[in-house]
DSSP file (Angstrom, degrees, kcal/mol; ACC not computed):
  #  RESIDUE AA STRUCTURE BP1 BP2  ACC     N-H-->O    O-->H-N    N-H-->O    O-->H-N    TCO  KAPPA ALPHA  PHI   PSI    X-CA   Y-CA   Z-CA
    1    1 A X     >        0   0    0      0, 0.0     4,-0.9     0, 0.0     3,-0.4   0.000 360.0 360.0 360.0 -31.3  -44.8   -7.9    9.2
    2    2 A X  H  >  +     0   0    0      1,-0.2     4,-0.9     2,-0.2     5,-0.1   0.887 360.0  46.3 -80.7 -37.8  -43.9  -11.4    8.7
    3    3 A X  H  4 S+     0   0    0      2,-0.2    -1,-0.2     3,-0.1     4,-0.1   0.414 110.1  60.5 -97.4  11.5  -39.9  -10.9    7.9
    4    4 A X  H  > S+     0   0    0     -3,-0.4     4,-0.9     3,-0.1    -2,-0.2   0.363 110.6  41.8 -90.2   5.7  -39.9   -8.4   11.2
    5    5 A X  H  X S+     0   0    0     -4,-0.9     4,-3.2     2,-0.2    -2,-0.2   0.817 113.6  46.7 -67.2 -43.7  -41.0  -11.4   13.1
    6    6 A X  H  X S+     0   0    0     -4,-0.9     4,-0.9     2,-0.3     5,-0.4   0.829 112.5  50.3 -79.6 -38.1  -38.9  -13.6   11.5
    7    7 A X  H >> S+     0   0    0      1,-0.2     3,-3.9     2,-0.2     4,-2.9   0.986 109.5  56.5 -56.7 -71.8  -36.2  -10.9   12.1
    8    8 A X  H 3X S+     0   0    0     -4,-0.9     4,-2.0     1,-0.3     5,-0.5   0.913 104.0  49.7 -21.8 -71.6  -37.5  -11.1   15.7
    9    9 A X  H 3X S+     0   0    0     -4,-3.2     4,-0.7     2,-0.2    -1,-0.3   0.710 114.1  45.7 -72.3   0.2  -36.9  -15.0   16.2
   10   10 A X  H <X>S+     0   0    0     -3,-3.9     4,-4.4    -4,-0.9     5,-0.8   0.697 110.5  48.1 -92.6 -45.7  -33.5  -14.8   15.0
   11   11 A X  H  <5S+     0   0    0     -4,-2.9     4,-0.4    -5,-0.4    -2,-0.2   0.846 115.2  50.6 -56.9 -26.2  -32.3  -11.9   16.8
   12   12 A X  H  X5S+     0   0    0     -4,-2.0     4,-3.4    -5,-0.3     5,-0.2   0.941 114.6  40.2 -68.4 -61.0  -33.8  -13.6   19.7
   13   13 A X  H  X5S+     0   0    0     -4,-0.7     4,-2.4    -5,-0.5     5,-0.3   0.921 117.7  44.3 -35.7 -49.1  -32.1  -17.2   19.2
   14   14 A X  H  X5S+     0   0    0     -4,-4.4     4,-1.4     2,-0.2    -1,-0.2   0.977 115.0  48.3 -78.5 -36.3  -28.9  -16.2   18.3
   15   15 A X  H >4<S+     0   0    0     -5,-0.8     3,-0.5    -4,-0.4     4,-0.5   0.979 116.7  50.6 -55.1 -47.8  -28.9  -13.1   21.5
   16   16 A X  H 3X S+     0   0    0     -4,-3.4     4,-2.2     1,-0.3     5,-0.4   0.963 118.6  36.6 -67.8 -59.1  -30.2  -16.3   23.6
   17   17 A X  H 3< S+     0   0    0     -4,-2.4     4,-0.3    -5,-0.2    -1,-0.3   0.637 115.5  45.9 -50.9 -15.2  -27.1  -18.7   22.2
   18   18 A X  T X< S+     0   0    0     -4,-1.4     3,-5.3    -3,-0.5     4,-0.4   0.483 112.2  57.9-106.1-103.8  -24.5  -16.6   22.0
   19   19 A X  T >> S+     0   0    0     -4,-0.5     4,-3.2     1,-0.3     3,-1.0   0.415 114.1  41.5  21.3 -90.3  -25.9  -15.4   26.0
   20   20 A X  H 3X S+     0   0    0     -4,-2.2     4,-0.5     1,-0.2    -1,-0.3   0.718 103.1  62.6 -65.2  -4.6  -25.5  -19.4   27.2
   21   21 A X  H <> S+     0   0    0     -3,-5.3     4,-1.2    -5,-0.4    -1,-0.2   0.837 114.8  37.4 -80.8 -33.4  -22.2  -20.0   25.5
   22   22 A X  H <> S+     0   0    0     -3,-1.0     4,-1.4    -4,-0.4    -2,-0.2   0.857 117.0  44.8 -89.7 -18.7  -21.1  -17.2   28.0
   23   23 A X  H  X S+     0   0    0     -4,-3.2     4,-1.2     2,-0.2    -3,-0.2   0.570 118.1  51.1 -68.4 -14.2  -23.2  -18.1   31.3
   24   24 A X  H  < S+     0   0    0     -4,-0.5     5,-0.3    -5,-0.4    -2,-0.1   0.938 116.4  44.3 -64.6 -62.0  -21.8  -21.9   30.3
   25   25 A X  H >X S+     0   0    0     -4,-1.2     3,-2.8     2,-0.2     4,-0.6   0.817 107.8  49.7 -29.1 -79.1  -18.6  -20.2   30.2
   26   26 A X  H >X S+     0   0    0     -4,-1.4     4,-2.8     1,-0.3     3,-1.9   0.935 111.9  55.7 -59.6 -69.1  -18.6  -18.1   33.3
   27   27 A X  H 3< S+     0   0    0     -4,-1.2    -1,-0.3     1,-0.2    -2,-0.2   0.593 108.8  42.0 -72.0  12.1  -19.6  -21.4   35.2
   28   28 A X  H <> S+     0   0    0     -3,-2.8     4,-0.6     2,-0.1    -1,-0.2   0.444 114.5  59.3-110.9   5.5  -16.7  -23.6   34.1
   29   29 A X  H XX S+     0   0    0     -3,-1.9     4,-1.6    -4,-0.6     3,-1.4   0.918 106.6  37.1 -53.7 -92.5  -14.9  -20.8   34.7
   30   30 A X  H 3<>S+     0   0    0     -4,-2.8     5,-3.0     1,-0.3     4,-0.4   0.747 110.3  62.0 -61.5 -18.0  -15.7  -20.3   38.3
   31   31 A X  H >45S+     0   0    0     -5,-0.4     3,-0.6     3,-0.2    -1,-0.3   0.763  97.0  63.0 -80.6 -15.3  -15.7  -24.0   39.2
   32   32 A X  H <<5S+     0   0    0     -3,-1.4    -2,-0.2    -4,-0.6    -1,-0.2   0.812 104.3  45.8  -5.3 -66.4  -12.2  -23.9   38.1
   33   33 A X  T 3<5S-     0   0    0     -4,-1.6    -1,-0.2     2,-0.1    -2,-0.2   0.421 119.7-110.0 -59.1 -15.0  -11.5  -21.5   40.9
   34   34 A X  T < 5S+     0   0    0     -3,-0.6    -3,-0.2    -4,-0.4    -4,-0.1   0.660  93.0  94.3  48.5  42.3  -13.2  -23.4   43.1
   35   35 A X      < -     0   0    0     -5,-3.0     2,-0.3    -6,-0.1    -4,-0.1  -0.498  56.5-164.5-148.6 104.0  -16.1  -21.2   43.6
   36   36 A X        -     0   0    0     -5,-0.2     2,-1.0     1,-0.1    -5,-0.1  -0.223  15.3-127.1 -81.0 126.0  -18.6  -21.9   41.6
   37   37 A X    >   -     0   0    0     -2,-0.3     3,-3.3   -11,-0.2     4,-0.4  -0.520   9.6-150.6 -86.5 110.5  -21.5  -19.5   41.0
   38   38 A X  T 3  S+     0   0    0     -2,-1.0     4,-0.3     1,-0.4    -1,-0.1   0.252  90.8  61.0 -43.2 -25.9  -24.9  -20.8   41.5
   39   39 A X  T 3>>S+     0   0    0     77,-0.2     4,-3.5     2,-0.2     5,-0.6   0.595  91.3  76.8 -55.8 -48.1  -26.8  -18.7   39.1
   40   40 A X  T <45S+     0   0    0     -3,-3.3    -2,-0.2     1,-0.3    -1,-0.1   0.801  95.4  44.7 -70.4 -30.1  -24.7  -20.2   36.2
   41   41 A X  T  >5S+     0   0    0     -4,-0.4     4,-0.9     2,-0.2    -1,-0.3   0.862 115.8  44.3 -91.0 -29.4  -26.4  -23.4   36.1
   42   42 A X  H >>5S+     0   0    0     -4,-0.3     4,-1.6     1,-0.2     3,-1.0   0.986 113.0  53.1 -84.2 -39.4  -30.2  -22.1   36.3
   43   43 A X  H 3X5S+     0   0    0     -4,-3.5     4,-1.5     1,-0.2    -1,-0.2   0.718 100.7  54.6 -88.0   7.6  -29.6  -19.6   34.0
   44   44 A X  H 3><S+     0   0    0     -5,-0.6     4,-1.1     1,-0.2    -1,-0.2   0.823 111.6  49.4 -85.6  -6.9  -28.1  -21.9   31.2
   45   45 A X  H <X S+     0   0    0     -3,-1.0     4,-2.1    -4,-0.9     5,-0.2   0.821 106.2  55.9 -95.2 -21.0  -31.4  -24.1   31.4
   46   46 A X  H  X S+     0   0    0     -4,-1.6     4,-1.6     1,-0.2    -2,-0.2   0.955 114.3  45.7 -61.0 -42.9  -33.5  -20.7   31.2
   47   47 A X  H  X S+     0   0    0     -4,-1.5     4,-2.5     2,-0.2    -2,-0.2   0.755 105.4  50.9 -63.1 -34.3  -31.5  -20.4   28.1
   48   48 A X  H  X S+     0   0    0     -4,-1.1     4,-3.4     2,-0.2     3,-0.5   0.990 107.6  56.9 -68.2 -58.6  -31.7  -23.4   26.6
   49   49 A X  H  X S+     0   0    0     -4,-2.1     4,-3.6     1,-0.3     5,-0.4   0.914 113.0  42.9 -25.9 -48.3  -35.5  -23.3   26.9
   50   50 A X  H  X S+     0   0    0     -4,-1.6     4,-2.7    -5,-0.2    -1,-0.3   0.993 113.2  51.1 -65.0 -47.3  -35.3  -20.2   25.1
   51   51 A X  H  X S+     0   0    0     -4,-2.5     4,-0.6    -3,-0.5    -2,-0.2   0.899 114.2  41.9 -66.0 -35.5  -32.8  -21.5   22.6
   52   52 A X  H  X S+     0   0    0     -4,-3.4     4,-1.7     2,-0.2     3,-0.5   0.943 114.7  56.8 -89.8 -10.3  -34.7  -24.6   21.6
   53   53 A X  H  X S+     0   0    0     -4,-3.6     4,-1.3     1,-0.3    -2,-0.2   0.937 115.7  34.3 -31.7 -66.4  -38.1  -22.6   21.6
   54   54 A X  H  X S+     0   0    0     -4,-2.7     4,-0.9    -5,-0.4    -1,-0.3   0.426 109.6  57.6 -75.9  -7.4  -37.2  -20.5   19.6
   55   55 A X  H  X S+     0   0    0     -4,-0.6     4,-1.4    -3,-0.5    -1,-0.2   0.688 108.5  60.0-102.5 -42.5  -34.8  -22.8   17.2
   56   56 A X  H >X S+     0   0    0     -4,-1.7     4,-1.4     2,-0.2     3,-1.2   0.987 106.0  49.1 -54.7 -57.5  -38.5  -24.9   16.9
   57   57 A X  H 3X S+     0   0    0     -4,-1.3     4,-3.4     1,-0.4    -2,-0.2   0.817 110.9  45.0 -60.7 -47.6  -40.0  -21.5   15.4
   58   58 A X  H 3X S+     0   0    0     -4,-0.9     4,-1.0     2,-0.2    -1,-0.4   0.576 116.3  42.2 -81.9 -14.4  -37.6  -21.0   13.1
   59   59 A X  H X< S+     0   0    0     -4,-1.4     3,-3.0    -3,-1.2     4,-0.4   0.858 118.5  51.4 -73.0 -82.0  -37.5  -24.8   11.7
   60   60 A X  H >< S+     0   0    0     -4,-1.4     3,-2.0     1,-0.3    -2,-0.2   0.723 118.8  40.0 -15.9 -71.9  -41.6  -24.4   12.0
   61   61 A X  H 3< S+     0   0    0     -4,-3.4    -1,-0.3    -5,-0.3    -2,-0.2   0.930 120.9  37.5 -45.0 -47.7  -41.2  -21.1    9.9
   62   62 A X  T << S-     0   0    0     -3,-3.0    -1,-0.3    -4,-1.0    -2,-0.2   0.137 103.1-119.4-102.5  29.4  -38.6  -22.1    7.4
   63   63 A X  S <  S+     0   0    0     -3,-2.0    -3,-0.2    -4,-0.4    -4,-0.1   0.852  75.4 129.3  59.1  30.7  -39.8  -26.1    6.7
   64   64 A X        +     0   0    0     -5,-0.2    -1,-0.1    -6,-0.1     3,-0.1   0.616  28.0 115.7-109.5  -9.3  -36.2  -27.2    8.0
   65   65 A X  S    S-     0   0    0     -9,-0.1     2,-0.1     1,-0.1    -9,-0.0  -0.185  74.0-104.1 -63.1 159.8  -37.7  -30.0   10.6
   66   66 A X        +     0   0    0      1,-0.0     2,-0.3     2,-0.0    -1,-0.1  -0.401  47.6 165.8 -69.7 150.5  -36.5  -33.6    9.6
   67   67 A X        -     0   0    0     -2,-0.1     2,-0.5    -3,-0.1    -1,-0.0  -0.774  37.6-136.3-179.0 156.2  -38.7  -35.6    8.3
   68   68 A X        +     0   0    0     -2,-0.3     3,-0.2     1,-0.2     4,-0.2  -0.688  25.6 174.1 -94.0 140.4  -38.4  -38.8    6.5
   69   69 A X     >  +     0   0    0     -2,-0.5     4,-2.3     2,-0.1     3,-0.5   0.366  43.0 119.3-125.0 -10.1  -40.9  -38.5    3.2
   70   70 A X  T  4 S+     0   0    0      1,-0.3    -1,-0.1     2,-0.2    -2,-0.0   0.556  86.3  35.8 -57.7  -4.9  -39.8  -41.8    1.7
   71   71 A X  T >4 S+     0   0    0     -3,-0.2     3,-1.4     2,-0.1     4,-0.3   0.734 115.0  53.9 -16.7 -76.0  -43.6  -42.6    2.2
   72   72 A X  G >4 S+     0   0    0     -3,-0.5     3,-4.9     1,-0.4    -2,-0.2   0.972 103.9  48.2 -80.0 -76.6  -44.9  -39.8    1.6
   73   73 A X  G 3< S+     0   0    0     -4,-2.3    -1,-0.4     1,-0.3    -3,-0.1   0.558 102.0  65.7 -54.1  -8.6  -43.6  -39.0   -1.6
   74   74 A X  G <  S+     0   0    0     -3,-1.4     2,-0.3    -5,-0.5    -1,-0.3   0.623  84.7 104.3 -85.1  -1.4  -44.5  -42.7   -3.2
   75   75 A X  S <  S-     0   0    0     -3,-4.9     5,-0.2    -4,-0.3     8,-0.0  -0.718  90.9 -95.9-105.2 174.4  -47.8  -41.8   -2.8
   76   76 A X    >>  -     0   0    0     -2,-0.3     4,-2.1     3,-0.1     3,-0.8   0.164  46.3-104.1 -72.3 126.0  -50.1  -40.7   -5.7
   77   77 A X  H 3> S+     0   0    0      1,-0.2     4,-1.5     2,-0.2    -1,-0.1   0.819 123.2  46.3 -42.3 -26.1  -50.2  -36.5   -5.9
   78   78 A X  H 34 S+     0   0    0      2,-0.2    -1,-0.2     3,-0.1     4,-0.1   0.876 116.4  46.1 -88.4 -39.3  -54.0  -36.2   -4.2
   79   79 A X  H X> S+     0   0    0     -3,-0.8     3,-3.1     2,-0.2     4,-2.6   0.995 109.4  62.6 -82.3 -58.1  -52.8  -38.9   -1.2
   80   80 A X  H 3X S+     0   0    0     -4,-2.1     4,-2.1     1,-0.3     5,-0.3   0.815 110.4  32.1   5.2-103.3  -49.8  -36.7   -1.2
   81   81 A X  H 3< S+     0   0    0     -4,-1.5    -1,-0.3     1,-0.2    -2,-0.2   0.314 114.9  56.9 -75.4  34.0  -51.6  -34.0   -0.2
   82   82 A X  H <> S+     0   0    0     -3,-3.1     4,-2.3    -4,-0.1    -1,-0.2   0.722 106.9  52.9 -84.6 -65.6  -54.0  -35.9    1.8
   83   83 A X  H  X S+     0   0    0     -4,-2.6     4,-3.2     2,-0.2    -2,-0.2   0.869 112.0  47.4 -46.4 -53.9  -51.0  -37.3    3.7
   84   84 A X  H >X>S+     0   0    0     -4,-2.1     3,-0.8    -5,-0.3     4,-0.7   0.977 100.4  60.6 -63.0 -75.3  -49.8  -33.6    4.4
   85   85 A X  H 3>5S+     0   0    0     -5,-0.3     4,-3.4     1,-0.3    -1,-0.2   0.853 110.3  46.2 -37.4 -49.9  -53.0  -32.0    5.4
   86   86 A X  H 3X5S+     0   0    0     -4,-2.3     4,-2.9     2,-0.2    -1,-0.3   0.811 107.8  48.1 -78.6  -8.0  -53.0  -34.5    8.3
   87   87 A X  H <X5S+     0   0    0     -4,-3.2     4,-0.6    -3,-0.8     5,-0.2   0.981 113.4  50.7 -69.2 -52.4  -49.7  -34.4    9.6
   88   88 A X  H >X5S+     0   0    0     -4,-0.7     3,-3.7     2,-0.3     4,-1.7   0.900 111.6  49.6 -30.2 -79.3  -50.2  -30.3    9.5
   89   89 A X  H 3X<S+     0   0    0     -4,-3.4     4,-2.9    -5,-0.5     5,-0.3   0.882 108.9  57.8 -35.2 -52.3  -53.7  -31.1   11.5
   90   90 A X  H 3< S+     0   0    0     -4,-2.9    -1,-0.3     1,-0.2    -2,-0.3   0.588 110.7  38.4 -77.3   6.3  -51.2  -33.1   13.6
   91   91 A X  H XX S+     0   0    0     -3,-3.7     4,-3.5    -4,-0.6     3,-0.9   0.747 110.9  56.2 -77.1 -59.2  -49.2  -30.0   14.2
   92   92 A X  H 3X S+     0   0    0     -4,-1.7     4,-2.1     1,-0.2    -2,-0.2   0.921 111.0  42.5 -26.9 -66.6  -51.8  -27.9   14.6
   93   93 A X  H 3< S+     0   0    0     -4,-2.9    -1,-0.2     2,-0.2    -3,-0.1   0.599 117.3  50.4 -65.8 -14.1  -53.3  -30.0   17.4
   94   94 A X  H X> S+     0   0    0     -3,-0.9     4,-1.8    -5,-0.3     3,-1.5   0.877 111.7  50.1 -78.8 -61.7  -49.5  -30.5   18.9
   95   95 A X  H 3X S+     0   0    0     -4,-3.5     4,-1.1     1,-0.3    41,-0.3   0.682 113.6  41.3 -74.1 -38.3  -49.0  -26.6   18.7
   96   96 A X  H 3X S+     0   0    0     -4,-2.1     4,-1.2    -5,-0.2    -1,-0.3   0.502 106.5  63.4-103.3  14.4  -52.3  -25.6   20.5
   97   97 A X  H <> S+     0   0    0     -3,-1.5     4,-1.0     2,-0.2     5,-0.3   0.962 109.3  44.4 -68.5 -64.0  -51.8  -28.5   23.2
   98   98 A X  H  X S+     0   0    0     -4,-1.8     4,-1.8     2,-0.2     5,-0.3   0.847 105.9  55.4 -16.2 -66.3  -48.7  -26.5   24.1
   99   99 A X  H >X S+     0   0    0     -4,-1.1     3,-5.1    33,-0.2     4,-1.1   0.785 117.0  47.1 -40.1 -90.8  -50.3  -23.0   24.0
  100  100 A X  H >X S+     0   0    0     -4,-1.2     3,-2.9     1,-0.3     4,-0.8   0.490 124.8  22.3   1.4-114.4  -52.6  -24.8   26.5
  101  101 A X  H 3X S+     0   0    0     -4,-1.0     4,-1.1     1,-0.3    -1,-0.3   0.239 113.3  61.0 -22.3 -20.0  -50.8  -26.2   28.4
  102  102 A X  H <X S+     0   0    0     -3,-5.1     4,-3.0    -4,-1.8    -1,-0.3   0.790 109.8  58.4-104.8 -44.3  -47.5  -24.3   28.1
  103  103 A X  H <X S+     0   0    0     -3,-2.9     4,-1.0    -4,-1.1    -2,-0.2   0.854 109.3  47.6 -42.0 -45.7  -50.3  -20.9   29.6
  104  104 A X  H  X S+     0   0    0     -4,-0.8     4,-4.5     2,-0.2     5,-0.2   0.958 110.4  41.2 -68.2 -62.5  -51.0  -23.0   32.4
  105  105 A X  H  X S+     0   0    0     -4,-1.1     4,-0.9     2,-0.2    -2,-0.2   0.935 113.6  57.2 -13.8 -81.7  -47.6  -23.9   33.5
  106  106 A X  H  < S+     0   0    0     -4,-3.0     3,-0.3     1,-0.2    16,-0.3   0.751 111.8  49.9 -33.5 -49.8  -46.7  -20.1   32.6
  107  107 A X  H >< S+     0   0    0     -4,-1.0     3,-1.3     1,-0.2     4,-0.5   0.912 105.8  49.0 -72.8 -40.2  -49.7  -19.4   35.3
  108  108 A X  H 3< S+     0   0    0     -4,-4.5    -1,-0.2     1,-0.2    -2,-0.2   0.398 115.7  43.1 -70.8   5.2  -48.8  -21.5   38.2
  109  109 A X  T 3< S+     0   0    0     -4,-0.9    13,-3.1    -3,-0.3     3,-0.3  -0.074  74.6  98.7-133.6  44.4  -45.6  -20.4   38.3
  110  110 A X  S <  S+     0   0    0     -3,-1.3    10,-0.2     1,-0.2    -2,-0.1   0.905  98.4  44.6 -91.3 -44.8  -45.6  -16.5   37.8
  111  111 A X  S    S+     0   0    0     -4,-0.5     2,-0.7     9,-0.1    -1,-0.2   0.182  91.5 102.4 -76.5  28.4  -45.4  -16.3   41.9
  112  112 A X        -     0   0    0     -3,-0.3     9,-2.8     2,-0.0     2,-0.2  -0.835  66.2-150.4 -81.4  87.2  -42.7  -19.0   41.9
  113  113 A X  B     -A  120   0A   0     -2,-0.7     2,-0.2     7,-0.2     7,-0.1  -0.595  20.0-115.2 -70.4 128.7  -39.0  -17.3   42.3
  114  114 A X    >   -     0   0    0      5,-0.5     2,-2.2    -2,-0.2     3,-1.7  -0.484  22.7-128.8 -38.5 109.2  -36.1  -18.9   40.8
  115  115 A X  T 3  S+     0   0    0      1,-0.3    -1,-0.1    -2,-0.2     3,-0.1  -0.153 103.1  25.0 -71.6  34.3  -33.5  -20.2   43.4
  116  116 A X  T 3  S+     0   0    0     -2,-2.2     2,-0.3     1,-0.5    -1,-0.3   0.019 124.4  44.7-156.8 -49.4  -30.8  -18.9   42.1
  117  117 A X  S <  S-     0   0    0     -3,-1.7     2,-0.7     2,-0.1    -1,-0.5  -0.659  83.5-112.1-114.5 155.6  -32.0  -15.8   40.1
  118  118 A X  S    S+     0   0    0     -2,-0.3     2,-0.1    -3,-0.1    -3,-0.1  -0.902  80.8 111.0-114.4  92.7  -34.8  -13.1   41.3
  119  119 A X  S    S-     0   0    0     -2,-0.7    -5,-0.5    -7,-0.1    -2,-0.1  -0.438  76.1 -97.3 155.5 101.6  -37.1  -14.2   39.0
  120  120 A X  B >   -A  113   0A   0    -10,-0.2     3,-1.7    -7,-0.1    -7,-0.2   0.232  23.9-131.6 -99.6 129.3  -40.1  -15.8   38.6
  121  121 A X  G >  S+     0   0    0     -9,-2.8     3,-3.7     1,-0.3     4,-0.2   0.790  97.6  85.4 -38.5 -57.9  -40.2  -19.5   37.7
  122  122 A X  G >> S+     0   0    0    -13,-3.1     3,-1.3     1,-0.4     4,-1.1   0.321  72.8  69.6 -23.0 -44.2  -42.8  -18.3   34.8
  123  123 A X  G <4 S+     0   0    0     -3,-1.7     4,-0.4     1,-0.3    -1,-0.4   0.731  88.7  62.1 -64.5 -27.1  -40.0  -17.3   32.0
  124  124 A X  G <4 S+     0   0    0     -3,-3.7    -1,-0.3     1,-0.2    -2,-0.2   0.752 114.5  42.4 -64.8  -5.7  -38.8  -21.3   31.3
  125  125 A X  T X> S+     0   0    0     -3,-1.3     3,-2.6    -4,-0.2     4,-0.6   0.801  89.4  80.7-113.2 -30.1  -42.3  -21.5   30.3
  126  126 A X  H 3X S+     0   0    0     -4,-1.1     4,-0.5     1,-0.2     3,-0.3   0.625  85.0  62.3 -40.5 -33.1  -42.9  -18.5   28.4
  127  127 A X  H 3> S+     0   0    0     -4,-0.4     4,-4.4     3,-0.1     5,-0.3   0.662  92.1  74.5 -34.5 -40.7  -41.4  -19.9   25.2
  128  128 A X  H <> S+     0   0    0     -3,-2.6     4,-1.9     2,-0.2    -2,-0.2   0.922 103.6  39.5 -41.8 -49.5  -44.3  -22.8   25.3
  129  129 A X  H  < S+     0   0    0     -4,-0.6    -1,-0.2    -3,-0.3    -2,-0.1   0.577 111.7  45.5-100.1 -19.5  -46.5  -20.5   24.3
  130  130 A X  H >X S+     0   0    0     -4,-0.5     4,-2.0     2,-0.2     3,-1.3   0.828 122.0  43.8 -86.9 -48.1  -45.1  -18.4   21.9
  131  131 A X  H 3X S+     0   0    0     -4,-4.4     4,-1.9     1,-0.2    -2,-0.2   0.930 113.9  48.4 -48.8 -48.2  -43.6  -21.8   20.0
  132  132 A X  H 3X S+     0   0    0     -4,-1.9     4,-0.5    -5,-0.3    -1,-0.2   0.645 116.2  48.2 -84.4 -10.1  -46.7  -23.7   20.4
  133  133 A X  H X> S+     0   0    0     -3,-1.3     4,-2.9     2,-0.1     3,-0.6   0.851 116.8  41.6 -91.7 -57.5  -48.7  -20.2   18.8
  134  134 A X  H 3X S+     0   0    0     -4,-2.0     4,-2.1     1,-0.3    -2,-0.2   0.844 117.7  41.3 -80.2  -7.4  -46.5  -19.8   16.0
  135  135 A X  H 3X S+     0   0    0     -4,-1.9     4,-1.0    -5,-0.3    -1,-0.3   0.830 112.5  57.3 -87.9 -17.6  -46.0  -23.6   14.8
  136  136 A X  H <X S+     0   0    0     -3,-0.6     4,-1.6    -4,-0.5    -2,-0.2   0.861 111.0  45.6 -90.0 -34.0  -49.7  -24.0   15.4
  137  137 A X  H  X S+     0   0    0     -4,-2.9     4,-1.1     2,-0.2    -2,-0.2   0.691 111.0  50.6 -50.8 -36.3  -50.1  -20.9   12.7
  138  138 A X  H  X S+     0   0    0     -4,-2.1     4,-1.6    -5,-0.2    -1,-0.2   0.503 108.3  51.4 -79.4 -15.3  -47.7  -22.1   10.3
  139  139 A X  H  X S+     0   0    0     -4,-1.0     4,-2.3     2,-0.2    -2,-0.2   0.879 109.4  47.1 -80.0 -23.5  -49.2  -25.3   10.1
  140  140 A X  H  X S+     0   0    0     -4,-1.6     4,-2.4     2,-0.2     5,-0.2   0.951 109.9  57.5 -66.4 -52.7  -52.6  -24.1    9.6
  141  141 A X  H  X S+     0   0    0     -4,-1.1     4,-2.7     1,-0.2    -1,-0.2   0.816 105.4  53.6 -22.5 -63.4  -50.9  -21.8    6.9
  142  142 A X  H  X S+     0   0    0     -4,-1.6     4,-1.8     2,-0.2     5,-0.4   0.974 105.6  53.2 -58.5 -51.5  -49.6  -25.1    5.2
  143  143 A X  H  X S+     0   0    0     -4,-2.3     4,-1.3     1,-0.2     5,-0.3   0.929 107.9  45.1 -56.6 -31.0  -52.8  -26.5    5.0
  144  144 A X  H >X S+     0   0    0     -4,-2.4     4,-2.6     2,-0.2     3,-0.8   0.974 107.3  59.2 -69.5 -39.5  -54.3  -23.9    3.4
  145  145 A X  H 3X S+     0   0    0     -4,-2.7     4,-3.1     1,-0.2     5,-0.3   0.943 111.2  45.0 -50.1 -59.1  -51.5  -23.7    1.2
  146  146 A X  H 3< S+     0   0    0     -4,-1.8     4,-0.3     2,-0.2    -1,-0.2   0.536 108.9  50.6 -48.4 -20.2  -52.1  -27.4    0.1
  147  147 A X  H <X S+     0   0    0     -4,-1.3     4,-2.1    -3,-0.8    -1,-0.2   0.613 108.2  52.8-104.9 -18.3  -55.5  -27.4   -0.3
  148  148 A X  H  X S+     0   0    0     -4,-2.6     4,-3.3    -5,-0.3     5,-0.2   0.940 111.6  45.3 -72.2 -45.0  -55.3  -24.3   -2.6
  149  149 A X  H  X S+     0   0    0     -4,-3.1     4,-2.9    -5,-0.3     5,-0.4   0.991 110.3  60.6 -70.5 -44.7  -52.7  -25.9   -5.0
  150  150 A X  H  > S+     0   0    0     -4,-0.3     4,-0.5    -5,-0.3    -1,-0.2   0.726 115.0  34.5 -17.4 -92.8  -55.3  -29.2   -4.6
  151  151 A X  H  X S+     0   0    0     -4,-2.1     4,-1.1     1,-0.2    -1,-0.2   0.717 111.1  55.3 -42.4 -34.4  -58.0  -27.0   -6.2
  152  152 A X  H >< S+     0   0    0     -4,-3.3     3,-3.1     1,-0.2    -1,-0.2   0.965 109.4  56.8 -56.2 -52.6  -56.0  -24.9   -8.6
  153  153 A X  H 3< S+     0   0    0     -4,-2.9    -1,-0.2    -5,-0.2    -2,-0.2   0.760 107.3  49.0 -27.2 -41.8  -55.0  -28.5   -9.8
  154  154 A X  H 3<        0   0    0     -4,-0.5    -1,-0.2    -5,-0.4    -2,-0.2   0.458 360.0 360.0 -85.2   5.9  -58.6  -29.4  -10.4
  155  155 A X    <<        0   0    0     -3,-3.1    -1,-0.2    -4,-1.1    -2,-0.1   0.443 360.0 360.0-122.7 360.0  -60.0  -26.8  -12.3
């Protein structure tokens, strides 16, 4: 289940990228000609939404966000993972503010139409919720993961 998800958020990112490298396209295109198509510009921000949603999921999934450890790593193996369990909490709490929020968003604007597109404001937000679900899962997932190796350590 877990690597046809994973399959699932790449095949979605890369179909979303490769998608706004040709609506980018198509609208420097037509402003060339001098008639520039209106559409081009709303849907490359629907797409970017999508692309950095989903580019979050897949860092979230595969550990690839930055992050500077030079800290982190001087301290003592138990503040180690001390350190870790709350930043994870502080994902956690990050990840279901989003859901929240990202739902709400997602609700006020499902009768919204896009001014460009016949389509309801509600898809730039739809990303929120599914990013903010699955980073808020994999952090919980890290904690547990850290607080088992804690214990194995101690016994």
């Amino acid at each position: 289940m877990r690597h046809a998800v994973d399959f699932a958020m790449r095949f979605i990112a890369g179909t979303s990228a490769a998608l706004l490298a040709i609506v980018v396209l198509v609208g420097v295109i037509s402003r060339a000609f001098g008639d520039p198509y209106a559409w081009t510009d709303e849907l490359s921000r629907l797409l970017m939404v999508w692309v950095a949603m989903f580019g979050w999921m897949l860092a979230s999934r595969r550990h690839a966000h930055i992050r500077i450890r030079f800290f982190h790593d001087l301290l003592p193996p138990t503040g180690w993972a001390v350190a870790e369990v709350i930043m994870q909490f502080s994902v956690v709490v990050f990840g279901l503010l989003v859901v929240l929020y990202g739902a709400e968003l997602v609700e006020r604007n499902s009768d919204v139409e896009a001014i460009s597109m016949p389509i309801a404001m509600m898809w730039f937000y739809v990303p929120l919720v599914v990013a903010g679900a699955i980073a808020t899962v994999q952090a919980a997932a890290d904690i547990v993961g850290v607080v088992r190796k804690e214990i194995a350590k101690q016994q």
